[in-house]
N, C-alpha and C positions, 0 to 999 in steps of 0.2 A: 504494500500500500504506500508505503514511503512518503515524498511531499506530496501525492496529488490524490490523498486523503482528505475528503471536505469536513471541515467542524463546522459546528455549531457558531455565528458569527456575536453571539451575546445571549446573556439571561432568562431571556423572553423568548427567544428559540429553543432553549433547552426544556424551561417548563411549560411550552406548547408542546414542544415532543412528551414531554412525560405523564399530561394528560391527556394524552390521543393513545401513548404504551398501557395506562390504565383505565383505559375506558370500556373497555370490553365492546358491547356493543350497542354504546352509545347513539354511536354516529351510522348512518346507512348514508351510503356513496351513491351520491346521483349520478356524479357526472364527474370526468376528468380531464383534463389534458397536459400537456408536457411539450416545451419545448426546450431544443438543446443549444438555438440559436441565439443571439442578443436579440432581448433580454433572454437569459434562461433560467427558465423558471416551469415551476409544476406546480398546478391548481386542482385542487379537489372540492367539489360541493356537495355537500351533505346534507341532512335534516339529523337534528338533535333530538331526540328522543323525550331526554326531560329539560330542554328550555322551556323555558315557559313563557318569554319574550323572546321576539326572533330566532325561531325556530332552525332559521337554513343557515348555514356555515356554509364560509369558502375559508379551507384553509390553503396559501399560500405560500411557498416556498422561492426565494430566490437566491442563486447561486452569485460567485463572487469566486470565477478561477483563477483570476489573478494573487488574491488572498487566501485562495483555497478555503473559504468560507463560505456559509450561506446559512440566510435570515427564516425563519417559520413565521409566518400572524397568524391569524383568525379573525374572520370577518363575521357579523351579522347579518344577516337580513331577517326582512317581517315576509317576505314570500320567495321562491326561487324566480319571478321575474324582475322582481328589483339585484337580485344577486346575479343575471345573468348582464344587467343593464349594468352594473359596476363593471362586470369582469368585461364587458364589451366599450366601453369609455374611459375608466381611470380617472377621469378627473377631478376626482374627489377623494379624501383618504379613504383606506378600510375604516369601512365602522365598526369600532370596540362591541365585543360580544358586552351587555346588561353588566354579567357578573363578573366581568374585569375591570368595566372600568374603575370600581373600589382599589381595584389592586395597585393599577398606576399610580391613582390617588395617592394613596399608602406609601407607594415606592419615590415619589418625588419629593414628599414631605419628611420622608427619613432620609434623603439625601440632601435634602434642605436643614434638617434637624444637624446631621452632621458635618457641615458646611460652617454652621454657625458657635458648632460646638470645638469645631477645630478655630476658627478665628477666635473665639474665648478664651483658649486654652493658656495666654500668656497673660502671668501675674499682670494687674497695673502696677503692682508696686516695679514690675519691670521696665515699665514702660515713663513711668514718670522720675523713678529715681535719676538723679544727676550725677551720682559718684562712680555709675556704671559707664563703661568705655562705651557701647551700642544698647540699644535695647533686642538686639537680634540676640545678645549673649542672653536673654531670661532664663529660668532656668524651666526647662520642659517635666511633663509628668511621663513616671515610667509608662513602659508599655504595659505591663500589670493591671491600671485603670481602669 
């Protein structure tokens, strides 16, 4: 397999793959297709069994063989003609399945949480002391924390 092994290209491809590996059988496959050309990319639509808003999934896969990576989503729809009307224009993002969009939510604001808790992390008394040569010397908290 060597370099031209595809990964996973981030977080959100990995836990779309790991619930479509534990879904059993969630999902029933409408329709598919696969291209190997630019863009290359493989599309699958399905109907969810227990959504309970927008029922039809397109999940999405695009590759990146220069990176040797490539991306998963999942998409919503409220019927498979609005889902065939995306996969046929693009001009608008995937829309978030209901029960993810919480997750982003959640994921932006804990990246925001520690964003802020890393800018915090240095004493003021570091910062305003005069007898220190820089304030960059403050002293840091172990990693321990």
């Amino acid at each position: 397999m060597g370099d031209d092994f595809m990964k996973p290209a981030d977080d959100l491809t990995a836990r779309v793959e790991q619930r479509l590996r534990t879904s059993a059988d969630r999902y029933k496959v409408l329709d598919s297709y696969t291209s190997d050309f630019d863009p290359c990319e493989t599309w699958t639509l399905t109907r969810d069994s227990i959504a309970a808003q927008a029922p039809i999934r397109v999940f999405l896969e695009e590759g990146d063989f220069d990176a040797h990576t490539y991306t998963m989503r999942e998409g919503a729809f409220a019927d498979e003609g609005a889902a065939r009307h995306w996969l046929d224009d693009r001009s608008s993002p995937l829309p978030q399945p209901p029960e993810c969009r919480g997750d982003a939510a959640a994921l932006r604001t804990r990246a925001a949480r520690t964003r802020s808790a890393g800018a915090s992390a240095i004493p003021k008394a570091g910062l305003d002391a005069h007898s220190t040569p820089s304030a960059g010397t403050a002293q840091r908290p172990s990693p321990g924390r």
